[in-house]
C-alpha positions in Angstrom: 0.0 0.0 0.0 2.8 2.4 1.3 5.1 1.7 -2.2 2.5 2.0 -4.8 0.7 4.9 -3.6 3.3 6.7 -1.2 1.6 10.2 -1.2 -2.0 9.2 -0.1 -0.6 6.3 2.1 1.9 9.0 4.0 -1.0 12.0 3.8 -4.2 9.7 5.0 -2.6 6.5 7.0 -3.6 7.9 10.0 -7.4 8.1 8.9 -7.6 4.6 8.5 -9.8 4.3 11.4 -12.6 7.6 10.4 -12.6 5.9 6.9 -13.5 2.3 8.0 -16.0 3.7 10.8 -17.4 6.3 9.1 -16.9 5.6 5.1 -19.4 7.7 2.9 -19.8 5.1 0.3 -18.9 1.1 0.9 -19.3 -1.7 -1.8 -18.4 -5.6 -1.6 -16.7 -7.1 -4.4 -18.2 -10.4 -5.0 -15.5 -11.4 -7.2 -12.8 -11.2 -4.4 -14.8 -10.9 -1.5 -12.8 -7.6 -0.5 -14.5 -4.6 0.9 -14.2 -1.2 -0.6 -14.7 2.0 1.9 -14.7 5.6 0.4 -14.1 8.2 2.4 -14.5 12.1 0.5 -11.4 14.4 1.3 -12.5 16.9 -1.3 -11.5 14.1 -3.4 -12.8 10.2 -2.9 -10.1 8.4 -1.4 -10.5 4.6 -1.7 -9.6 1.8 0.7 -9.8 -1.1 -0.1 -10.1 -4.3 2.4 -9.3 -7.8 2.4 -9.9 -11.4 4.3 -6.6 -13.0 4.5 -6.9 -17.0 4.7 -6.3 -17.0 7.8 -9.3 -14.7 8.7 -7.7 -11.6 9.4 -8.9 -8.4 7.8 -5.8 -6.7 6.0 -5.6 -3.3 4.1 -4.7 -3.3 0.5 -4.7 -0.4 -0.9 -5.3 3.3 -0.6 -5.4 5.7 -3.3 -7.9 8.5 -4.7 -11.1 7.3 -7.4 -12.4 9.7 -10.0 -15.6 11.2 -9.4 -16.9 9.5 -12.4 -16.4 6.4 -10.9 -17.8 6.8 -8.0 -21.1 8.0 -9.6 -20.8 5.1 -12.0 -21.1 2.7 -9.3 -24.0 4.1 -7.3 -25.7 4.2 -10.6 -25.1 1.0 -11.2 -25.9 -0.2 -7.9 -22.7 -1.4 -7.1 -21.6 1.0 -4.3 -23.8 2.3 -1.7 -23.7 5.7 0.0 -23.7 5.8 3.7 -24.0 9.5 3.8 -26.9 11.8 2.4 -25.5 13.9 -0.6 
């Protein structure tokens, strides 16, 4: 997470927690079973969780989505917003 997207990683780590209590959109990937939380920082900042085999919940990844993508998703029912917008 930290090498392929140093800048959010160093800039939002520490809001792991507010994102993953407190996301304003969340979606579960069927394919993978991970779980998606997006949190808005004037941008959408995506992180993305997975089970581990061993039943642990580990973070992946943590970068910004386009707004376009975001929308696209509700649209399509794919990603639900928490929040009212």
């Amino acid at each position: 997470m930290a090498k392929e997207h140093f800048c959010e990683f160093n800039r939002f780590y520490d809001k792991i927690p507010l994102i993953l209590s407190s996301p304003d959109y969340v979606r579960l990937k069927k394919d993978d079973g991970s779980i998606e939380y997006i949190k808005t920082f004037g941008k959408h900042l995506k992180l993305a969780v997975r089970v581990a085999g061993d039943g642990k919940y580990y973070a992946r990844s943590l970068y910004f989505i386009e707004t376009d993508r975001v929308e696209n998703l509700v649209r399509k029912g794919e990603l639900k917003a928490l929040t009212s917008r």
